[in-house]
N, C-alpha and C positions, 0 to 999 in steps of 0.2 A: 438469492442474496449473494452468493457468491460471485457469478458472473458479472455481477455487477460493481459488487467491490474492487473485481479484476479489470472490470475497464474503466474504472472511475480512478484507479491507481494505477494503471501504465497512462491512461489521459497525463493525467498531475506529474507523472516520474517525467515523460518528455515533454511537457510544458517546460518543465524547468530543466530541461537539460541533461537529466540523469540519468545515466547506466544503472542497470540493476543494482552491482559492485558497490556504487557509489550510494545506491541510496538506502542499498543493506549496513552501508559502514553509519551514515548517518543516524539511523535507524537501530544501531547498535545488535543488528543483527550479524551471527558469523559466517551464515552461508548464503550467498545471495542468490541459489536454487528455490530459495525456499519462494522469495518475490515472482519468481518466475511461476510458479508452483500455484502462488497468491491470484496473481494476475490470466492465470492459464483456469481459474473458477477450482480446480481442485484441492485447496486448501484454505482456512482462512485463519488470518493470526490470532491470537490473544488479542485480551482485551489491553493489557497493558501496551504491547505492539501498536494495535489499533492505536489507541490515545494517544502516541508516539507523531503516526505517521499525521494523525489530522493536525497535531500541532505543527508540523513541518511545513505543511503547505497549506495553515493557514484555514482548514475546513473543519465543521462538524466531522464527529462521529458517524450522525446520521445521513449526512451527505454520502460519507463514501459505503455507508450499508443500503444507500438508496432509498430511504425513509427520509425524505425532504419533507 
């Protein structure tokens, strides 16, 4: 699940243009290691995070856990 999460959210982050930076600021996140971290399968966010990021870009939850 992870890795998938991580390439379904660096897909979305440069779809739309976004630096890590940018889409941790958006995301109200403070470190934008952490997205790298996300996106790299070795961590995955909260679930409050999670719900964040799908509303950003517009996707399921389940989309980006790869449960389509």
């Amino acid at each position: 699940m992870k890795k998938v999460f991580g390439k379904r959210l660096k897909e979305l982050r440069l779809q739309n243009g976004l630096t890590q930076q940018k889409l941790a600021a958006k995301i109200l996140i403070r470190h934008h290691s952490s997205i790298g971290a996300w996106e790299a399968g070795i961590n995955m966010p909260g679930s409050d995070v999670l719900a964040r990021i799908a509303d950003l870009f517009d996707v399921s939850t389940d989309y980006l856990l790869g449960r389509e």
